[in-house]
LUMDRENMAR-844562 format. One line per 5 residues: number of its first residue (from 1); their letters; for each residue x, y, z of N, C-alpha, C. Coordinates in steps of 0.1 Angstrom, whole numbers, plus 5000, padded with zeros to 4 digits. Atoms other than C-alpha are relative to their C-alpha. Last residue first. Layout:
BEGIN
NUM> a> X Y Z X Y Z X Y Z ~ ...
***
This chain:
BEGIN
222> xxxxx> 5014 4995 5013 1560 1341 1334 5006 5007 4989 ~ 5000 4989 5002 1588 1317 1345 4992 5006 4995 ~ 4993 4994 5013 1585 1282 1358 4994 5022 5001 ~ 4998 4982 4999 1587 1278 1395 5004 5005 4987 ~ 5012 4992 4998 1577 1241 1396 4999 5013 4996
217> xxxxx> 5006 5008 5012 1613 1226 1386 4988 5007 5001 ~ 4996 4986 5010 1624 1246 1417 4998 4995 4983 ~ 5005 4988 4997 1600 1222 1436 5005 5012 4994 ~ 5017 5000 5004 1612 1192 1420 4993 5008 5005 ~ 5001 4997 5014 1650 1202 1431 4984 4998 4991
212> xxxxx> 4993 4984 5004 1643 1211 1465 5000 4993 4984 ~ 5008 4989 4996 1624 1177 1470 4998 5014 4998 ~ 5007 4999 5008 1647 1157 1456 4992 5008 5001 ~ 4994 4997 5011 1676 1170 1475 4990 4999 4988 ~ 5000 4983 4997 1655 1166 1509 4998 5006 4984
207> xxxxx> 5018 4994 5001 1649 1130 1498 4995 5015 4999 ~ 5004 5000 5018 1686 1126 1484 4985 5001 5002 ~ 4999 4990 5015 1696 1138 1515 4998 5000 4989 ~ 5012 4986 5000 1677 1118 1538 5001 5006 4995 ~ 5005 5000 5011 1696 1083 1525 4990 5016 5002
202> xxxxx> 4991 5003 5016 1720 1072 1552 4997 5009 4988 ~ 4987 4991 4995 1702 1087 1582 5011 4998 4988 ~ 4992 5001 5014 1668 1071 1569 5015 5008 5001 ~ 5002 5011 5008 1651 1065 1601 5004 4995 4989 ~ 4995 5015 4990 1662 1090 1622 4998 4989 4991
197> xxxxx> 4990 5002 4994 1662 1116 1594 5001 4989 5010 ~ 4996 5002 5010 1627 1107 1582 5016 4997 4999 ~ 4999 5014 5001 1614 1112 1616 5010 4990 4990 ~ 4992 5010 4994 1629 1144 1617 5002 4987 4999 ~ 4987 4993 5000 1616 1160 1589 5009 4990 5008
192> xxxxx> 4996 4987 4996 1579 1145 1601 5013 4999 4992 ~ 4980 4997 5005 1564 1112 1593 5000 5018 5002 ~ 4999 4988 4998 1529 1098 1617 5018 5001 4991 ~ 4988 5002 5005 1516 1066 1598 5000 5017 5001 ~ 4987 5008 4990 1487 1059 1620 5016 5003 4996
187> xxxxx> 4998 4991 4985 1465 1084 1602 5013 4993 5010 ~ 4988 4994 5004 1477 1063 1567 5001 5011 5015 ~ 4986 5000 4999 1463 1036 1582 5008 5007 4996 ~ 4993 5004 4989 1431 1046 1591 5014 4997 5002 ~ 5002 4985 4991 1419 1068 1562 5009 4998 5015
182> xxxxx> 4996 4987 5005 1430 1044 1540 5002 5007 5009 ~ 4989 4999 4998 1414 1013 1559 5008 5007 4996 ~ 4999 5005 4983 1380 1029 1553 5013 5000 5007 ~ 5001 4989 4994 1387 1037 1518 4999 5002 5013 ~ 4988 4996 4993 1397 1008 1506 5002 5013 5010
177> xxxxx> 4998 5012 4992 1364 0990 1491 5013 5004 5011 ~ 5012 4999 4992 1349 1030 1481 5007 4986 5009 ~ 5004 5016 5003 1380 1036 1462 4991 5000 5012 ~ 5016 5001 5003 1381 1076 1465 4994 4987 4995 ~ 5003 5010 4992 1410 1079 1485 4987 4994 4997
172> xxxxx> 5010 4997 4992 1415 1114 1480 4990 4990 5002 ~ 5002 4991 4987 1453 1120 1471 4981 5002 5009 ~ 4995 4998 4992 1456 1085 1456 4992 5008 5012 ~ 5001 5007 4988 1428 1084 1437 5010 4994 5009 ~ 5012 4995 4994 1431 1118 1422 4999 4986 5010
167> xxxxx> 4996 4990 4985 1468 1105 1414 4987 5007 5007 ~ 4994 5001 4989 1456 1078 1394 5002 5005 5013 ~ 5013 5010 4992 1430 1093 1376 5007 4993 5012 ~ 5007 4991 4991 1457 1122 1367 4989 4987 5007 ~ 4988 4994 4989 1482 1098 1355 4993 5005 5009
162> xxxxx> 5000 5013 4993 1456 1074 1332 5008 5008 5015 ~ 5012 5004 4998 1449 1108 1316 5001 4995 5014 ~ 4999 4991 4989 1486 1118 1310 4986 4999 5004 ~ 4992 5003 4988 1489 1085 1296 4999 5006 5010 ~ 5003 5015 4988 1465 1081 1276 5002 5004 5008
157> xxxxx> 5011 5000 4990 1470 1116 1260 4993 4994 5006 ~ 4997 4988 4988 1505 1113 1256 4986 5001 5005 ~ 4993 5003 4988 1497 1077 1238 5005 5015 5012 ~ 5012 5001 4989 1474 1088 1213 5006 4996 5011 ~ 5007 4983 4998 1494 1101 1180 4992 4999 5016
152> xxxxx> 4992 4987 5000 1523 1075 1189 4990 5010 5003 ~ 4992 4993 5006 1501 1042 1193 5001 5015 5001 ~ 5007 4986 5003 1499 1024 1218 5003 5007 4986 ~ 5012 5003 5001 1512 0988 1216 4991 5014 4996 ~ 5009 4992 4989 1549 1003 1219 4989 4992 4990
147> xxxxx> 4994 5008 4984 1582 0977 1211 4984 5009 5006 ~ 5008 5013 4996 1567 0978 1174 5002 5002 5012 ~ 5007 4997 4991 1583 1013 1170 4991 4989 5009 ~ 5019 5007 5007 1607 1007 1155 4999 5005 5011 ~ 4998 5006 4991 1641 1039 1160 4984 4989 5002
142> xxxxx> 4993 5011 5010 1645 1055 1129 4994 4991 5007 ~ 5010 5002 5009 1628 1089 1141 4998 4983 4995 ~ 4999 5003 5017 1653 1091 1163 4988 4990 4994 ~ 4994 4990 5003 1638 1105 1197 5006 5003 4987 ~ 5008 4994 5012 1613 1077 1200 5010 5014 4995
137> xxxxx> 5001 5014 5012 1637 1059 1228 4995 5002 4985 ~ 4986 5002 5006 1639 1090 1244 5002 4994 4992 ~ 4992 4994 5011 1604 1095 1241 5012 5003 4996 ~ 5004 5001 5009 1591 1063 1253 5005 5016 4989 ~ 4995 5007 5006 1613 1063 1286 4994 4998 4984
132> xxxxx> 4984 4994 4998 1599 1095 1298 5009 4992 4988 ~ 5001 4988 5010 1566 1085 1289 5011 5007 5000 ~ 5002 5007 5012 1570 1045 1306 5000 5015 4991 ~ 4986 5010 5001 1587 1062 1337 4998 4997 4984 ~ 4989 4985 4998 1555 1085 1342 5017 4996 4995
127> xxxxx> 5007 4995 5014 1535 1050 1333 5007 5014 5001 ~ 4994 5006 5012 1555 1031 1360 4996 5008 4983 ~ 4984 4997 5005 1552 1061 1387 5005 4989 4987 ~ 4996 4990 5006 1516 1060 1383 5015 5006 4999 ~ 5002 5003 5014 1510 1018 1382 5001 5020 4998
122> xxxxx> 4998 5004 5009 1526 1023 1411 5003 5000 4992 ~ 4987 4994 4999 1510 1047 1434 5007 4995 4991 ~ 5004 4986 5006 1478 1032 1423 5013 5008 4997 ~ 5005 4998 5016 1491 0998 1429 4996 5012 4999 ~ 4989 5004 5003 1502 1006 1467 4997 4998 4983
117> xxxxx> 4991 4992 5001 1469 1019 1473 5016 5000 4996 ~ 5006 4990 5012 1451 0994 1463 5009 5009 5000 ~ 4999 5005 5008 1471 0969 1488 4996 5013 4985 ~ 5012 5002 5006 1473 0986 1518 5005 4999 4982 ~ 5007 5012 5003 1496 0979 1541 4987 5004 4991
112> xxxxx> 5017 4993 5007 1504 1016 1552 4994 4985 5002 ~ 5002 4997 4988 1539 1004 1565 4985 5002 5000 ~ 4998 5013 4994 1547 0988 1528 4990 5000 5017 ~ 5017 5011 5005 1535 1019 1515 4998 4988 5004 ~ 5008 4993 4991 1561 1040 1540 4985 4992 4993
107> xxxxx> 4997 5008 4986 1590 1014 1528 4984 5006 5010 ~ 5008 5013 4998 1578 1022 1491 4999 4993 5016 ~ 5013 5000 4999 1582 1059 1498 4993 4988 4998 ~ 5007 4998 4986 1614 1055 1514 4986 5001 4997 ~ 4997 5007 4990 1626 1036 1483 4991 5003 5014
102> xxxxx> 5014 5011 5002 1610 1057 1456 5005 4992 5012 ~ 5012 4993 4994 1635 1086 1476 4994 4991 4996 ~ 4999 5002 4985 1668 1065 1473 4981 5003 5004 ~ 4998 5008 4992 1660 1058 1440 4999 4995 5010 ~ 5018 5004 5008 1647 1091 1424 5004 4988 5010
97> xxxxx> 5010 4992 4991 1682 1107 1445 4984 4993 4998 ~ 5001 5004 4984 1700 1082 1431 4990 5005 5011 ~ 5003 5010 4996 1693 1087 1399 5002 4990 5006 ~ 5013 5001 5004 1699 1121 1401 4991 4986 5004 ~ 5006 4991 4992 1731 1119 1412 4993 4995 5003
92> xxxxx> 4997 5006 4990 1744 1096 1384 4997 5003 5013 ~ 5011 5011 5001 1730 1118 1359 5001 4991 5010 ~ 5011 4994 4996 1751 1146 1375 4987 4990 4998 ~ 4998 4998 4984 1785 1127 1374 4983 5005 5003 ~ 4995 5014 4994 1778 1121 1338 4995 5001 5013
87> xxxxx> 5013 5005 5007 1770 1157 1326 4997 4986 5008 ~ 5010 4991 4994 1803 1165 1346 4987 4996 5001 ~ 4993 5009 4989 1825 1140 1321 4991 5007 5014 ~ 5007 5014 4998 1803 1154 1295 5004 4991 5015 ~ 5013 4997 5004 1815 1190 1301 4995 4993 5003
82> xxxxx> 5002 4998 4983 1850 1178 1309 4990 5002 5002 ~ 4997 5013 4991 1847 1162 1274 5001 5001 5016 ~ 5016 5005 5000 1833 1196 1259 5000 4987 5006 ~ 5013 4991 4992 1861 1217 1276 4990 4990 4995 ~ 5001 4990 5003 1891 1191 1258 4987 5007 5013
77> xxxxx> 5011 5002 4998 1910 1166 1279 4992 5014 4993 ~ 5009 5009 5007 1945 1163 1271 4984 4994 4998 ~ 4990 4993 5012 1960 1192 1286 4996 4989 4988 ~ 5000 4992 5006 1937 1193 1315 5002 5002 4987 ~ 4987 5000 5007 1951 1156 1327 4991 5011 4989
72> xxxxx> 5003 5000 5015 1921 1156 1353 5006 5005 4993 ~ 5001 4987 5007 1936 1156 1390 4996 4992 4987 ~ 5004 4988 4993 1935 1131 1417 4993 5008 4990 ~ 4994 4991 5000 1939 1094 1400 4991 5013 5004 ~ 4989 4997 4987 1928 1068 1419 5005 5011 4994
67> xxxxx> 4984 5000 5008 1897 1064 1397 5010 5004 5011 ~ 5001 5009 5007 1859 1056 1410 5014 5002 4988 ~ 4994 5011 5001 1863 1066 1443 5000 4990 4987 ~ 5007 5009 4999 1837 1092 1443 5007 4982 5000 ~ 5012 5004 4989 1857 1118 1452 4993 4992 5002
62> xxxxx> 4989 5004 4987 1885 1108 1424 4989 5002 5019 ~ 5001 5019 5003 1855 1108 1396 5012 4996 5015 ~ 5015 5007 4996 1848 1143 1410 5000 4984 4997 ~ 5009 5004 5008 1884 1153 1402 4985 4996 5005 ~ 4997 5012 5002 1908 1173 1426 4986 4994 4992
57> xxxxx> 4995 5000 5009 1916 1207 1439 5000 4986 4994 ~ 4990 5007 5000 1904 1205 1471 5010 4995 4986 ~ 4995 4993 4992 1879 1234 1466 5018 4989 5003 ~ 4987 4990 5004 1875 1221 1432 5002 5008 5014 ~ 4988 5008 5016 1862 1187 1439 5007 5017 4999
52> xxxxx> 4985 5006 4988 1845 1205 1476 5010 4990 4987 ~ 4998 4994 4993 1820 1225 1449 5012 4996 5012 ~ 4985 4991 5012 1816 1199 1424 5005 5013 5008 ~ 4986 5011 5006 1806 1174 1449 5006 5005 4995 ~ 4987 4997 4988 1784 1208 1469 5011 4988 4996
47> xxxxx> 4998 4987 4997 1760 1214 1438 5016 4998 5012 ~ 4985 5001 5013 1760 1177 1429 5003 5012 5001 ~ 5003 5000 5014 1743 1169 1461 5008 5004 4994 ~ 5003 4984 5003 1750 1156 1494 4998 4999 4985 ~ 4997 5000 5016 1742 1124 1514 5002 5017 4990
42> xxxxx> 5009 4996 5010 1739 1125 1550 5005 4999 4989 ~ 5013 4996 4996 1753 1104 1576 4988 5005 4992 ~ 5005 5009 5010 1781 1091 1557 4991 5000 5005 ~ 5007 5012 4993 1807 1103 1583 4991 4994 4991 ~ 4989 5011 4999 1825 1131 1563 4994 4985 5010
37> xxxxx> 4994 5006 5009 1790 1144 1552 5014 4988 5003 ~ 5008 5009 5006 1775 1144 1584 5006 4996 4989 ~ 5000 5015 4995 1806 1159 1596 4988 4994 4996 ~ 4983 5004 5005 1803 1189 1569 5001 4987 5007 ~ 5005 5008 5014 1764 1190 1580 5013 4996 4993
32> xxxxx> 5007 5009 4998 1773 1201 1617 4998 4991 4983 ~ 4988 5013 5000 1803 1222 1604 4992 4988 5006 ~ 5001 4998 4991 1776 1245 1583 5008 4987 5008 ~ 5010 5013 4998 1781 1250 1548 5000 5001 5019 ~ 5013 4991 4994 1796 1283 1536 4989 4991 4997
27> xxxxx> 5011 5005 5012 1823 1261 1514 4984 5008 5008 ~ 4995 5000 5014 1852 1278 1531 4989 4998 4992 ~ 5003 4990 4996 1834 1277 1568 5002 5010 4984 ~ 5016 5002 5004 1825 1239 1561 5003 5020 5002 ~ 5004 5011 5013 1865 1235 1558 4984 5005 4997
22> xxxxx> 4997 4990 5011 1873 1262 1585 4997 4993 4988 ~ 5006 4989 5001 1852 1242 1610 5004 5011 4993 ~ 5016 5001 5001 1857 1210 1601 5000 5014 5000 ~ 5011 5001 4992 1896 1218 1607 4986 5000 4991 ~ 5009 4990 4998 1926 1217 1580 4987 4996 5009
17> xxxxx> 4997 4994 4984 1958 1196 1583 4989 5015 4996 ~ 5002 4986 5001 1954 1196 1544 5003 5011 5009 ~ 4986 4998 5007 1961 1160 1547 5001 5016 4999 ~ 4988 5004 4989 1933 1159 1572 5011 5001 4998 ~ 5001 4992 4991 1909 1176 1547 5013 4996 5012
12> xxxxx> 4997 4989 5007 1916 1152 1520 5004 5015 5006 ~ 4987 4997 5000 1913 1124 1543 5008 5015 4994 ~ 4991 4996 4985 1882 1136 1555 5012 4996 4997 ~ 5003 4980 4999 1871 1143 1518 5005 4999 5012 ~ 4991 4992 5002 1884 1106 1508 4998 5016 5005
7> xxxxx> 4984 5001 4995 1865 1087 1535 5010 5007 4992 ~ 4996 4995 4988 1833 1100 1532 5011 4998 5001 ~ 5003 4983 5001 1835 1095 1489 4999 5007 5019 ~ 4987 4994 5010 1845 1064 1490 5004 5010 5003 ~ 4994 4999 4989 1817 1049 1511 5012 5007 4998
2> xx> 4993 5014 4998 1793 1056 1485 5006 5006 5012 ~ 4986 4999 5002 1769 1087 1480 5007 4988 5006
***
């Protein structure tokens, strides 16, 4: 989250002449993480921006500093454009959260030093990216296709192939020239909860935030 966004919620709150502790007591948050927020400590997600936008009665584009005006002119805005305007705000989340989080995981591969390893990881978030990005893109039918080498009938099950080989040799190190240094550097690289917070005090919430959200992603339904 920007700088925008700590500084209008504490003003918002101060204008309100209302305390941290009835503020985070209203949103049944806790007044430790409310000052993280108003400070720019932690980052929050799209569950509690749309949640303190209408407790203060005021826009999500105005939280984030990206319009001076407060309120959304209701009367000229239909339900499916508030909708979108929402939709918006949420994409922009998201891909922060992917962001912030590939970040700390390149800073921890960096820390690693190891070369192979860093390619593996890689080349499996670029090809996870490249199947995402390939079927939006492929979505209308219309849309050439030249821009892909693969072709259409055979590319999911490249890909999702090339994904799992990857990630096997990630999680078990099974390059025989790296493996040594593997075992050793990643032992050295102690992270915890906390660590992550001291180190990333800006940015832990969108690691957490991913985390929760790609875990309730998991929990499909029988």
């Amino acid at each position: 989250m920007n700088n925008d966004f700590c500084r209008i919620i504490t003003l918002l709150r101060k204008e309100k002449k209302l305390s941290q502790k009835q503020v985070a007591t209203d949103l049944g948050i806790s007044q430790a993480l409310l000052s993280h927020y108003e400070k720019g400590i932690r980052e929050c997600g799209l569950d509690f921006l749309i949640r303190i936008a209408d407790y203060y009665d005021v826009s999500c584009d105005y939280l984030l500093g990206r319009t001076p005006q407060r309120y959304s002119d209701i009367t000229d805005i239909s339900d499916e454009m508030t909708k979108t305007k929402r939709e918006a705000v949420s994409q922009i989340i998201n891909k922060k959260l992917i962001q912030n989080t590939q970040g700390v995981l390149y800073d921890y591969l960096i820390k690693i030093g190891n070369r192979k390893l860093s390619t593996n990881v890689s080349n499996y978030l670029m090809i996870a990216t490249y199947n995402m990005f390939r079927k939006v893109y492929s979505a209308n039918k219309n849309n050439p296709q030249n821009l892909f080498a693969v072709d259409k009938e055979v590319y999911k099950g490249f890909s999702n192939a090339a994904m799992e080989i990857l990630s096997t040799r990630v999680s078990s190190a099974t390059d025989s020239e790296c493996e040594k240094d593997f075992v050793k550097q990643c032992g050295e690289l102690q992270i915890s909860p906390d660590t992550l917070a001291s180190e990333y005090p800006q940015i832990i919430s969108s690691v957490f935030n991913l985390i929760q959200h790609a875990e309730s992603n998991m929990k499909f339904k029988k």
